[in-house]
N, C-alpha and C positions, 0 to 999 in steps of 0.2 A: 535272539529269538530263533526258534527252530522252525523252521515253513511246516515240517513234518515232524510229528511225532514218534511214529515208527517205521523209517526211509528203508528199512530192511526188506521190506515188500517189494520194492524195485527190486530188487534180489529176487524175488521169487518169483517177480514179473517176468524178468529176463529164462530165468527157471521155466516155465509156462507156457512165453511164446516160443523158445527154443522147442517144446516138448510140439509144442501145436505145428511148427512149420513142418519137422519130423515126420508128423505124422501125415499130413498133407503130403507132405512130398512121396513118404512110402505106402499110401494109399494112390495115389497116379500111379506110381510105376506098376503097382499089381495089376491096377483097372487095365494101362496100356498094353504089359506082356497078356492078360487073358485076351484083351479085344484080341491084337493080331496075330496069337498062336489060334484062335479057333478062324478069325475072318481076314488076314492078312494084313502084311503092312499098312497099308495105307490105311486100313479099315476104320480104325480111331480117328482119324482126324476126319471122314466122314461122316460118322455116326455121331459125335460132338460139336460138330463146328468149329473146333479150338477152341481158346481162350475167347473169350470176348469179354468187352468194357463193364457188361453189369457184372461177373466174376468176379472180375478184378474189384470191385467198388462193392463188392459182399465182402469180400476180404478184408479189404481195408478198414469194414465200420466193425466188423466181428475182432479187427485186432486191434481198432481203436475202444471196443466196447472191454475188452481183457483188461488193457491197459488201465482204461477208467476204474474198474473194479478194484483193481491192487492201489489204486492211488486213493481210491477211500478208502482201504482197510488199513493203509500209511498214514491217517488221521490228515491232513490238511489243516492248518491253524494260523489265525491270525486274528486281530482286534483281541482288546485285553478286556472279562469282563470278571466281576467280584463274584468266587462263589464260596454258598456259606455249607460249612462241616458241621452236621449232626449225627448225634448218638442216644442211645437207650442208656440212663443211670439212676443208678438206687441210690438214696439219701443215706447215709452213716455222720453221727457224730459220734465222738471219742471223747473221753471224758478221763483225765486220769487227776487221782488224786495226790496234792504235792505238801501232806502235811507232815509235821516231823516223822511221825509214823513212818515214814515211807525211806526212813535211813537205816530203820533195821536190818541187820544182816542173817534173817533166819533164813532166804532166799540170797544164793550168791551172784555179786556183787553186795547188792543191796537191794527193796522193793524195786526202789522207782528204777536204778539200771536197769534190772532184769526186765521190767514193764516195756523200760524204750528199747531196748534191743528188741521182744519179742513188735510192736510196735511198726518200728523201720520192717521188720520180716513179712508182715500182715500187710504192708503195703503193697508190696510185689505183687500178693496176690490177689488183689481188686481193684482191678484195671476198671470197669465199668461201676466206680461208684463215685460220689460228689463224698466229700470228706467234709468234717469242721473240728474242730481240734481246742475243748475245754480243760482248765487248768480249776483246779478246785479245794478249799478247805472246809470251813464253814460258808460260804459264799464261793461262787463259782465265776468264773472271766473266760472270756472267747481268746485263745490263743491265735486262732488261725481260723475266717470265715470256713463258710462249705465253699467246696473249691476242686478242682480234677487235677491243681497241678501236685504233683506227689514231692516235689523238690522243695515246696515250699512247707510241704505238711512236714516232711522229713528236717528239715531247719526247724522248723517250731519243735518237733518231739526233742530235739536235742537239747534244746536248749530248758527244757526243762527240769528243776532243782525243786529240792526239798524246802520249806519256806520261803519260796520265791516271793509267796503273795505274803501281805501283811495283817492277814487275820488268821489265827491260829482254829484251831477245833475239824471237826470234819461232820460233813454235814450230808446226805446221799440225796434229799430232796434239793439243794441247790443248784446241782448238776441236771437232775429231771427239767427241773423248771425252764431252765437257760436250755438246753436242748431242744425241748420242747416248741421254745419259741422260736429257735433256729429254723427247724423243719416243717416249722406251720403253714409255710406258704410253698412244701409240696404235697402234692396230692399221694391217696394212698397210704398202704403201709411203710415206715422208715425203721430205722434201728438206731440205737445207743449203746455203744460198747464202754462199760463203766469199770473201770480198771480200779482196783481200791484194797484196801486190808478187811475194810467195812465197819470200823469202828464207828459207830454213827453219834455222834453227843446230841440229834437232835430226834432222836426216833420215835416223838409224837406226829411229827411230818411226812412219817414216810408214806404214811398212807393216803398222805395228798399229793404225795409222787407219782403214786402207784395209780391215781383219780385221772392227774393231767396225762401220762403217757396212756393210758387208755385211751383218753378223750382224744389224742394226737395220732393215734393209731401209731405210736412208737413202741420195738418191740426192744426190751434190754435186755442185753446177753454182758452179765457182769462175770469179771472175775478177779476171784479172790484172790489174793496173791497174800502170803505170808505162810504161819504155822499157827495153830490153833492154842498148843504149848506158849505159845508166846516170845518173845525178845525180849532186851533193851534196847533203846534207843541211843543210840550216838549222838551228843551234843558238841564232842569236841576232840579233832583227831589231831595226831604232827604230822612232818613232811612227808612220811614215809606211810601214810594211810593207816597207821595204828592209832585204835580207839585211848584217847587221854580221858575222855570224861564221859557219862551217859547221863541222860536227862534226867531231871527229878522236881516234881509238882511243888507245890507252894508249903508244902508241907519237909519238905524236904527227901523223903523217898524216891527212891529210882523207880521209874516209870516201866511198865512191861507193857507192851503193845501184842495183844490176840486178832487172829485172823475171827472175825464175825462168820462165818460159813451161813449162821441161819438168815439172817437183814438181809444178802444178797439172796441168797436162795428164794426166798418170799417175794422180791420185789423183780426177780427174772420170771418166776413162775403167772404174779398177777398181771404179765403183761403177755405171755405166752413165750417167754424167751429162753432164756439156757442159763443156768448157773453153771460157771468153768472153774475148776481150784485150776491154779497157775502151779505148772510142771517145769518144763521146758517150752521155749519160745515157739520153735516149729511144732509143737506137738498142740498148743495152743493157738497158733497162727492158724491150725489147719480145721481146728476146731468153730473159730471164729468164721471162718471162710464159711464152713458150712449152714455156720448160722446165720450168715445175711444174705446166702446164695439165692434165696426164694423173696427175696424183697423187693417192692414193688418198684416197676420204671417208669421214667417219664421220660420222654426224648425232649432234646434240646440242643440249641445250636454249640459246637463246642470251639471253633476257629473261623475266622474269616479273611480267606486270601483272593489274591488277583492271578487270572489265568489266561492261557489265549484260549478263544471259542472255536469249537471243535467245526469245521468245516466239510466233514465229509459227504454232505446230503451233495453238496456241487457236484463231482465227480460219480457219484453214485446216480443221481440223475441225467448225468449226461451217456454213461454206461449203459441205463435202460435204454436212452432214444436211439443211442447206435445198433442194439440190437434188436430195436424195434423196425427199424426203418430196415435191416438188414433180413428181416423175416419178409417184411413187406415187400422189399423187390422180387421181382420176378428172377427166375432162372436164367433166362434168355429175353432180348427184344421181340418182340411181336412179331418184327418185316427179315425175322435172321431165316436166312437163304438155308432149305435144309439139304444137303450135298447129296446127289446122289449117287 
């Protein structure tokens, strides 16, 4: 344990009464050569009395009062007590979709790489938001609660793959819904960043999407990722990441995956939020930033540690009385003999 927090002050204590004796000493000798070049030698110690005991004891409380002062702005500490860390944070869920779709290569790497690279980058830049982190097809799953720790969000986007979950289709109101519920118990305006190609198989619902994120005061800034042109789908690569096979429906035809532009556009717009087509990562990172930069905060506690209690009010008090009681005395005693 440290007695003091910042002992550097004794340094400047020392710095201080140095300057003050200084200057005491070369304010006498002025006063002494003026007295006895106008009224002679002796004349000073007449006209003064010398030294005498309340002097010396004005002295001493004014350079006991100095002292005090530096020794509380040196913090004083001891006894250990808990204190709790808060902050102002905006609610954000993430929402990315992990259905085959999302292996296309009309965006390189692939969707979903390109999603989690730009992802991890958008992190950096929202230090003062609460995070939760949805994985989604046709039905939607919490990857990661809301949560400030970024280390954890960043492990969950990683580990996210294409068919991870076990229900195939993609669905845009599944994500709303589950969102939705995430952030209902904070207040205010939240956001949902809905990452997806947008191919919706159930788009009688989405306008019950568009119903709850109203109701929820959730604002969605989707964005598109893919090409409108369309892909194939990669069902099956070799060692060497070359496509061996692409999907093909029950019918047997090869499947082409289009980017939707309109289903996200409509359902950012009915909620007052942004439609983004996916370009590049930081160019969308910086995009998203902007869109959840005015969303509403709620402060709350974010850590809670043990510290020693700050001590200064001691010394800081004892600083006043000394130069309280040092104004209070008199100059001189009552019965001091004045020399004639």
């Amino acid at each position: 344990m440290k007695l003091f927090a910042e002992p550097i002050y004794f340094l400047y204590f020392l710095a201080a009464f140095a300057a003050w004796q200084f200057l005491l000493w070369l304010g006498n000798k002025r006063k002494k050569h003026a007295v006895r070049t106008l009224f002679g030698p002796a004349a000073y110690t007449r006209l003064t009395g010398g030294k005498n005991r309340l002097q010396r004891v004005r002295a001493i409380l004014f350079g006991l009062g100095l002292f005090f002062i530096f020794a509380a702005l040196a913090r004083p500490q001891w006894g250990l007590e808990v204190m709790q860390a808060e902050a102002d944070f905006s609610q954000t869920v993430i929402a990315v979709d992990v259905s085959a779709s999302m292996r296309a290569r009309d965006v390189k790497p692939d969707r979903l790489a390109s999603a989690k690279n730009m992802l991890r980058m958008l992190l950096t830049h929202l230090p003062n938001n609460r995070i939760g982190l949805i994985a989604f097809t046709s039905q939607a799953f919490v990857q990661c609660p809301i949560t400030t720790d970024d280390d954890a969000l960043k492990h969950f986007i990683s580990a996210l793959q294409p068919d991870m979950l076990p229900i195939a289709g993609t669905s845009l109101s599944a994500p709303v819904k589950l969102a939705a519920h995430m952030l209902s118990k904070y207040p205010g305006q939240k956001g949902l960043i809905l990452l997806t190609d947008g191919e919706d198989h159930s788009p009688d619902e989405l306008k019950q999407a568009q119903q709850i994120a109203q109701k929820e005061g959730i604002r969605i800034i989707a964005i598109g990722i893919g090409t409108p042109e369309g892909e194939l789908i990669p069902s099956r690569t070799d060692i060497s990441g070359q496509v061996v096979e692409y999907k093909k429906d029950k019918d047997g035809k090869t499947v082409v995956t289009k980017l939707d532009e309109k289903s996200l556009a409509q359902l950012a717009a009915a909620t007052q939020g942004m439609y983004i087509k996916y370009t590049t990562p930081s160019q969308v990172a910086a995009r998203v930033e902007e869109a959840v930069r005015d969303l509403d905060r709620s402060r709350s506690a974010v850590s809670a540690r043990a510290g020693y209690k700050n001590r200064y009010q001691i010394p800081l008090a004892l600083a006043v009385l000394c130069f309280a009681v040092c104004l209070a005395l008199p100059l001189r005693h009552k019965d001091t003999p004045v020399h004639e």
